[in-house]
C-alpha positions in Angstrom: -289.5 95.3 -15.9 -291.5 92.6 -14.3 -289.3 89.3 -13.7 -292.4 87.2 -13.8 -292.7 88.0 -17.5 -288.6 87.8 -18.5 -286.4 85.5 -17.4 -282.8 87.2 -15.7 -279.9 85.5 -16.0 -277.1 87.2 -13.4 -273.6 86.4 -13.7 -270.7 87.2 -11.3 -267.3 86.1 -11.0 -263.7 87.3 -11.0 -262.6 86.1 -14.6 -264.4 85.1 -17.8 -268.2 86.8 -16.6 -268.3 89.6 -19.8 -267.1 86.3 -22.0 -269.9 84.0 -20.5 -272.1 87.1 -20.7 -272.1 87.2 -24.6 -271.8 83.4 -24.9 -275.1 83.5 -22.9 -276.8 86.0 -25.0 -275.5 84.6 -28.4 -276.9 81.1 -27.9 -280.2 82.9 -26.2 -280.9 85.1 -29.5 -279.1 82.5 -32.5 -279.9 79.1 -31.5 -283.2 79.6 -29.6 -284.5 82.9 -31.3 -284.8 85.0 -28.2 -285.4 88.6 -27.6 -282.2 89.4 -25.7 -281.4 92.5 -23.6 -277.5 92.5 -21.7 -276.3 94.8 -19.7 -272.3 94.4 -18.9 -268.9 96.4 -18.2 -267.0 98.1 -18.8 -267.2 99.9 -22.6 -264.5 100.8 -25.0 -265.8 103.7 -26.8 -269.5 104.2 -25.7 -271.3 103.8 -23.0 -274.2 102.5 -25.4 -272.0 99.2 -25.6 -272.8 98.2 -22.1 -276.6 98.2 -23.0 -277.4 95.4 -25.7 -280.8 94.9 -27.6 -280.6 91.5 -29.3 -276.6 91.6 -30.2 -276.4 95.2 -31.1 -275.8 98.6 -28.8 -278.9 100.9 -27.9 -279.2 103.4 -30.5 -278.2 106.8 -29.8 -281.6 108.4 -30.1 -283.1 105.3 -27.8 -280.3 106.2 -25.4 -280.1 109.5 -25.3 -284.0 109.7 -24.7 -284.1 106.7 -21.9 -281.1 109.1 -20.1 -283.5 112.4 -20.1 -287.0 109.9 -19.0 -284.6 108.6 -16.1 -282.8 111.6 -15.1 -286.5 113.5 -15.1 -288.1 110.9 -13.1 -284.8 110.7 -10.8 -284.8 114.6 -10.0 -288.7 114.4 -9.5 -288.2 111.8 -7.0 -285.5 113.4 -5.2 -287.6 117.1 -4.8 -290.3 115.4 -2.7 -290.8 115.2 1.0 -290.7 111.8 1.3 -286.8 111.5 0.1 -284.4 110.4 2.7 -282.3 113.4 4.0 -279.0 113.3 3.3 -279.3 110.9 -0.2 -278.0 112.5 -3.5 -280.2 113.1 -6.1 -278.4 110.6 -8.3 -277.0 107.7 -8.2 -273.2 107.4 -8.9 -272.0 106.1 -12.5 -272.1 102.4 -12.5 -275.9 102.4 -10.9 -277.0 105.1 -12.8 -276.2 103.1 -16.2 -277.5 99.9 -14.3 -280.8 101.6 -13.9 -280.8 102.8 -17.3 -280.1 99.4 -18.7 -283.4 98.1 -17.0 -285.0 101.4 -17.5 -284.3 100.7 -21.7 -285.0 96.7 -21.2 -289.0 97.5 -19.4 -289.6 100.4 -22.5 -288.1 98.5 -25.7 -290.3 97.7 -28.5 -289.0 94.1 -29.0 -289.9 92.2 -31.6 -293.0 89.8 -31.1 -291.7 86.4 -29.7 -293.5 83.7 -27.9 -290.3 83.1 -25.8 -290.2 85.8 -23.0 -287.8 88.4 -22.9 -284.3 87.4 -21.8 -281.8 89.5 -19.8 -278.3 88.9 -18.7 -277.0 91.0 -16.3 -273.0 91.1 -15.9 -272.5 92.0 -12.4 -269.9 95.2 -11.9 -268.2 94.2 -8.2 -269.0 91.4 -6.1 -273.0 90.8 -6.3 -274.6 90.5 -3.1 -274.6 94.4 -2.9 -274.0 95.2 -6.5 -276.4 97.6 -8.5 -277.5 94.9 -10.6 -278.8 92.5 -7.6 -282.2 94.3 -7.8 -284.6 91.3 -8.6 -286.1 89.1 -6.1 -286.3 86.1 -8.4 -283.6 85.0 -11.1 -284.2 82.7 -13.6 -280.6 81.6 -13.4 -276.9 82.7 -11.7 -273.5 82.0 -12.5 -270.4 82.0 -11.1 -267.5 82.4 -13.1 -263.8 81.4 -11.8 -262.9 82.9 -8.6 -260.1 84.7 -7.8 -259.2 87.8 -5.2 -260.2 90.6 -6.8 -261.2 94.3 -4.9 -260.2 93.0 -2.1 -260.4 95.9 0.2 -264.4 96.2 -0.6 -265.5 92.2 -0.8 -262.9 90.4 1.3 -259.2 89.7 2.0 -260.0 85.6 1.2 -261.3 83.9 -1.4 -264.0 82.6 1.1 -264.9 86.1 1.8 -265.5 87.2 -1.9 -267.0 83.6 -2.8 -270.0 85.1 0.1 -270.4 88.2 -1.9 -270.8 86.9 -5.1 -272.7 83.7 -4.5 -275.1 86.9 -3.3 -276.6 87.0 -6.8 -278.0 83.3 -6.0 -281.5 83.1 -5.8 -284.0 80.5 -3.9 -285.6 78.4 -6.2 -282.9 79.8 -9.4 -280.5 78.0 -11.4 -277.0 77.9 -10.5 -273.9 76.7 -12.2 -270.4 77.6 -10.7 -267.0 77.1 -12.3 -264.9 75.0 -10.5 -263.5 76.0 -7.4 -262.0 75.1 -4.3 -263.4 73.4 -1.7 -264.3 75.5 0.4 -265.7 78.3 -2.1 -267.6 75.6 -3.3 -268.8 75.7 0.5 -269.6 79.0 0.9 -271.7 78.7 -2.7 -273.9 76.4 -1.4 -274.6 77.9 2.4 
């Protein structure tokens, strides 16, 4: 999926991201008529409910086929030569449906619209290093209230975790923030 051609909308924070997630994609696909694509966590029954084509799950059969096409390609990639030694095969859980969300995003017949395709990416842990921080560009980040949260991978402060998170901001991007602390508020805008 080319980010020239779609607009990405990246959210992070530590409370309220899945919530500002839908409200994001609702206003995107009612009141502007948008093709929408979301990717966000975790699920309650299916796996399917993480991956959202304009409001509603991935089908089964769109699923279940985008799984094989990235799997394949995956295990092609990882027989040749030039593969690092040492790397598995596949990625682990959370990145494997991240890549399969973007994977289903790039190869969805949307409906035609003159508006470009948005996405809106829910970020799983922190952001600077999460699986979903894969685009160069963003059209626009958020940062939801902050709070300590998996401490013992982004940071024993809330200074420490405001720096991974504000990693989803991009040069040049939107960026709204909820209110915070002064000195998160800081560390957002090094």
């Amino acid at each position: 999926m080319s980010y020239d051609n779609n607009k990405i909308i990246h959210i992070t924070g530590t409370k309220g991201k899945g919530s500002t997630a839908a409200f994001t994609e609702s206003l995107l696909r009612v009141a502007h008529s948008c093709n929408t694509g979301m990717f966000t966590s975790p699920h309650l029954c299916t796996p399917r409910e993480r991956i959202r084509l304009n409001g509603l799950p991935v089908s089964e059969s769109e699923f279940a086929s985008s799984y094989w096409s990235v799997y394949n390609a995956l295990s092609s990639a990882s027989s040749r030569p030039s593969r690092l030694p040492g790397l598995p095969p596949h990625p682990t859980y959370f990145r494997y449906l991240t890549l399969l969300s973007l994977y289903i995003f790039h190869h969805h017949p949307f409906p035609p619209s003159p508006l470009p395709l948005h996405v809106i990416l829910e970020v799983g842990m922190g952001g600077l290093h999460d699986a979903t921080n894969v685009y160069p560009l963003s059209h626009a980040s958020c940062i939801t209230q902050l709070d300590l949260d998996h401490t013992r991978v982004l940071g024993d402060t809330i200074e420490e975790i405001a720096r991974e998170k504000g990693g989803i901001i991009k040069r040049g991007c939107k960026t709204w923030a909820a209110d915070a602390e002064e000195g998160t508020k800081e560390v957002l805008r090094e």
